[in-house]
N, C-alpha and C positions, 0 to 999 in steps of 0.2 A: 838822605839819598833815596830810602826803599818809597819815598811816596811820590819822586817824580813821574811825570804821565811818561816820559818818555822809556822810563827803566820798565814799570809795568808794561807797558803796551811792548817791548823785548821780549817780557818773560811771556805774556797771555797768546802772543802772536807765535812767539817759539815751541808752548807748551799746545797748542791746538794742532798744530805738525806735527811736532813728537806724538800726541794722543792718538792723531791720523794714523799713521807708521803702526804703532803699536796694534793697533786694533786692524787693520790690514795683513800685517803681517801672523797674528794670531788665527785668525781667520783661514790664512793658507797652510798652517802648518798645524798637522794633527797629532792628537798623544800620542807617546812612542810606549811601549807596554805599562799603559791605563797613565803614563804618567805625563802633565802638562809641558810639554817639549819647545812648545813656543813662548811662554812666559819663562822657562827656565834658560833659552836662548838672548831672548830681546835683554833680560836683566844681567845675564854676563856679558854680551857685548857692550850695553851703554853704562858697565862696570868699564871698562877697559878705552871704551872713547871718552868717559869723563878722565877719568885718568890721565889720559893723555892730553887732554883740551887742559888741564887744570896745571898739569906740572908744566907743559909748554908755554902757557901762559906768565904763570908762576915765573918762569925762568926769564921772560923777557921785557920785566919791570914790575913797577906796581899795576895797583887794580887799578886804571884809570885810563879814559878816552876810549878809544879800541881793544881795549883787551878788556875793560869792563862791561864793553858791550856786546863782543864775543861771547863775556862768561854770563849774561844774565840771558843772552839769547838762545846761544847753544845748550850750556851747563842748565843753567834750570832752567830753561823753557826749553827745547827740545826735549833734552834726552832727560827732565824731571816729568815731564809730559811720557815719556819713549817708554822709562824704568817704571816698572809700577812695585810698590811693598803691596798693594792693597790684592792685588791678582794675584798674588805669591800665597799672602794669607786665605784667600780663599778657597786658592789648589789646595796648600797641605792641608785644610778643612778637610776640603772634600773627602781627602784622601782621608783622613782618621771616621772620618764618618761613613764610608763606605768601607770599615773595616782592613783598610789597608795599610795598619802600622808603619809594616817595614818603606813600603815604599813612599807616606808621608815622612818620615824620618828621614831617606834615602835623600831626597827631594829637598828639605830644608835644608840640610847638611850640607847637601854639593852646592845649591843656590846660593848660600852664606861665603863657603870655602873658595869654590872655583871664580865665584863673584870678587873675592877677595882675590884670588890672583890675578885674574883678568887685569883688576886696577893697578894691581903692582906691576903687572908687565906693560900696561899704557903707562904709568909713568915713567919706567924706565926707557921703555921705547923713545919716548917724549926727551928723555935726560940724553939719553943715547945721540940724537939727533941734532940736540939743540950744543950739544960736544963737536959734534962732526961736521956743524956749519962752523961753528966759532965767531968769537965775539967780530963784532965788524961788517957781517954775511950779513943777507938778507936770508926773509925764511918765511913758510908759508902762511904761519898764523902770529897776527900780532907781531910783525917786526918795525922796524922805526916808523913813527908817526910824520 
């Protein structure tokens, strides 16, 4: 499956959006006291849309036809494009190398943590939703083919 053209050409075309996105939006949003404020934002929210893209998906069959192409477009080609670990590693770099311990530590910690609930509350939101349409409903992502 990972070496059909049309799976790649999903992720390449999803991941060149999402990389757009990211570097646009890093661009307009400047450190908040010396700390990276846009790479620490872009990574908790597309914590929290994978989240949700992933448990909503999850919940409304297997990986296959449309929801496999949701998740290799959105999931990792968007928002694996959107999320960067590589920009993360090179903030809290920065940050240890301009002598600024506490707030490279501060920074790793809450990107790790807050990144971590972001995703738990996308997929609850997602669980929550996918409750409240109920079996039979239609619904916005991936519902009957």
């Amino acid at each position: 499956m990972h070496l059909h053209w049309r799976y790649i050409g999903l992720v390449f075309i999803g991941g060149a959006l999402g990389t757009t996105a990211r570097y646009l939006i890093s661009a307009v949003i400047p450190p908040w006291l010396g700390l990276p404020l846009g790479t620490f934002l872009i990574n908790v929210s597309g914590a929290f849309v994978l989240g949700v893209l992933l448990e909503a998906l999850a919940l409304r069959g297997p990986d296959e036809g449309i929801r496999r192409n949701l998740r290799l477009f959105i999931g990792t080609g968007i928002l694996g494009g959107f999320t960067t670990y590589s920009a993360f590693a090179v903030d809290t770099d920065g940050l240890l190398t301009s002598n600024n311990l506490a707030g490279s530590l501060s920074y790793a910690v809450a990107t790790i943590l807050v990144g971590a609930l972001a995703s738990l509350a996308g997929i609850a939101l997602a669980a929550w939703h996918h409750g409240s349409v109920g079996p039979g409903r239609s619904s916005v992502i991936g519902g009957d083919e």
